[in-house]
N, C-alpha and C positions, 0 to 999 in steps of 0.2 A: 213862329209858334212851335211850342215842344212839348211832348207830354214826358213827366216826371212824375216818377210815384214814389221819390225820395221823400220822407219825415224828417222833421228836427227831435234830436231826442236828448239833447241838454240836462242832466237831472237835475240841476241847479236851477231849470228854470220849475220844474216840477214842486207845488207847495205840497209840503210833508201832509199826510193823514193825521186825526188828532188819535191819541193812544186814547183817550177815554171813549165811552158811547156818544153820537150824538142824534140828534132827534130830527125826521125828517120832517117835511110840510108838506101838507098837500095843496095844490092851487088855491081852493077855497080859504081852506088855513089861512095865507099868504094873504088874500083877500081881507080876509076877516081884520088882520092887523092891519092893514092898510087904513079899512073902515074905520075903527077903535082909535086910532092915530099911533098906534107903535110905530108902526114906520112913515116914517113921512117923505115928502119930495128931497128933505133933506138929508136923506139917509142911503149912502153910493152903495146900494146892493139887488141884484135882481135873484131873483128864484129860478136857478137849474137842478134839474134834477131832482130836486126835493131840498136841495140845500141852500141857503144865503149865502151867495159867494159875494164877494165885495167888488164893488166894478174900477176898473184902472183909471187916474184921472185923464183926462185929453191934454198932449201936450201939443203946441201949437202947429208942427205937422199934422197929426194923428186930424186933428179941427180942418186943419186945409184941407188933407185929401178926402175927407168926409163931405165938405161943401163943395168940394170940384167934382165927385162922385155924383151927387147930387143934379149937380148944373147940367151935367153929361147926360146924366138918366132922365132929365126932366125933358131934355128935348127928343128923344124917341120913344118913349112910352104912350100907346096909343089911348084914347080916350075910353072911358070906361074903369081907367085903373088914378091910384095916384100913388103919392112918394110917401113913406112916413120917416120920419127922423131921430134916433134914438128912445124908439115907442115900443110898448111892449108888445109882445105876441103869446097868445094861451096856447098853450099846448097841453096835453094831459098832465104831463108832473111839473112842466115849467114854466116860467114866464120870460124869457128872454128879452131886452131889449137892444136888437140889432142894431148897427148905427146906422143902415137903410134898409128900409123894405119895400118891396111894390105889393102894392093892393089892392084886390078889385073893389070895383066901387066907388061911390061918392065918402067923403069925411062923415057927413050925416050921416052914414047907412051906423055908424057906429059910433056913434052919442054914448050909450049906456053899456059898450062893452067894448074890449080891445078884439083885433082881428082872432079870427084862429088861424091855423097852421093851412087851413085847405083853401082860407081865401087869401095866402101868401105865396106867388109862385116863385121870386126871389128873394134871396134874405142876403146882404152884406156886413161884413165886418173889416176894417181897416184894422192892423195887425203891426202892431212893432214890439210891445213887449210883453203883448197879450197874445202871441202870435202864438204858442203852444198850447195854450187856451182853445183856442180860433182851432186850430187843426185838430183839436183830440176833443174836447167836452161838447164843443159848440156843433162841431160837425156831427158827432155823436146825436147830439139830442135833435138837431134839424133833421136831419137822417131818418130819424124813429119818427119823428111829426110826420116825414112824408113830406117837407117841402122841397119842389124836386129839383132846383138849383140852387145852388150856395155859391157867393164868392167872398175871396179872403184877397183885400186890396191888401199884400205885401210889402210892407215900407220899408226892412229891411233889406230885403232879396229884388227890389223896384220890379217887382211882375204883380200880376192877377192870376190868382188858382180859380179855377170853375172846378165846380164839383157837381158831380150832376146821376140820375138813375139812383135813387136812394133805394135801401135794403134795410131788412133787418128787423127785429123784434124790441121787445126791451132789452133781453140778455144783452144781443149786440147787432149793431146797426153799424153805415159807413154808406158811402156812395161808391158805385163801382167804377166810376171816370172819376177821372183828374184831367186837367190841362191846365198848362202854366204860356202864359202869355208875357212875353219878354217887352223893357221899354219900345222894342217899334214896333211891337204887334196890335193889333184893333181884337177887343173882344168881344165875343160876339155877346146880344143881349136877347136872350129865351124867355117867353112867356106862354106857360100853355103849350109849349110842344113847338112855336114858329119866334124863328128870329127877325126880331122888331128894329133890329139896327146893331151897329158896332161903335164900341167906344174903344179909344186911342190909347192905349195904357198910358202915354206919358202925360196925356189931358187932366189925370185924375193924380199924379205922381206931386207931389210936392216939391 
């Protein structure tokens, strides 16, 4: 295991700003068209930040290591929590949907509304060509929620980044750890402050 505080900063992989104005959403907003049917299940976009960003399709890695993530987390997470699978999360300006989350609670407890950000202590994103996404927006706005680990299963780079101790306001937020977990390392998996078990980076690796 190594800790790296190196970024990718590709500007090629960076989507230009649009030169015109454009119009933020607030959660409810988002809500509200959901309601009305503007946007439907059919529609690849979640709400960051205030914006509709379009979500990247899964291509059949990206699907594997998501359900090998899965399978991993599902055997050490103690009772009381469960898994959610590409589901949104409320947060004050956004709706992210993570490709895994643990969260307390039974499924029922949230019939009539998605998780919030304080009953999510882990959020994951599997990362190949949304990977600067995953490292700057996403981390960004998990950060400001306050949920206090994030991981970025790296498909290019075959590691796991934990990101952990969030900071920050709206202006700007970030987590003050990183750790990068190499194909033979085991990561560890935090809930609440105690580590509940280690998973295998290459268990989870495609």
């Amino acid at each position: 295991m190594a800790v790296d505080k190196r970024y990718i900063t590709n500007p090629a992989w960076i989507a230009p700003m649009p030169e015109e104005p454009i119009w933020q959403l607030s959660v409810s907003q988002y809500h509200q068209m959901i309601r009305s049917g503007i946007l439907t299940d059919d529609d690849p976009v979640e709400l960051l930040e205030g914006l509709l960003v379009t979500k990247m399709p899964k291509n059949p890695p990206h699907r594997l290591a998501n359900e090998l993530a899965r399978d991993a987390l599902a055997l050490l997470i103690p009772a009381g929590w469960h898994i959610n699978m590409q589901e949104p999360i409320t947060t004050e300006d956004s709706e992210p949907e993570p490709d895994l989350a643990i969260v307390r609670g039974q499924r029922r407890e949230y019939r009539d509304r998605h998780p919030g950000a304080g009953e999510v202590p882990v959020v994951i994103e599997v990362a190949d060509a949304t990977l600067l996404r995953d490292r700057k927006m996403k981390k960004r706005l998990y950060a400001r929620a306050g949920i206090p680990v994030y991981w970025i299963i790296n498909l290019p780079e075959k590691q796991i980044e934990i990101y952990s101790s969030p900071f920050g306001s709206a202006e700007e937020s970030g987590y003050q750890r990183r750790q990068d977990f190499r194909s033979t390392d085991e990561a560890p998996l935090v809930i609440n402050g105690q580590e509940v078990g280690r998973v295998a980076v290459l268990d989870v690796l495609p």
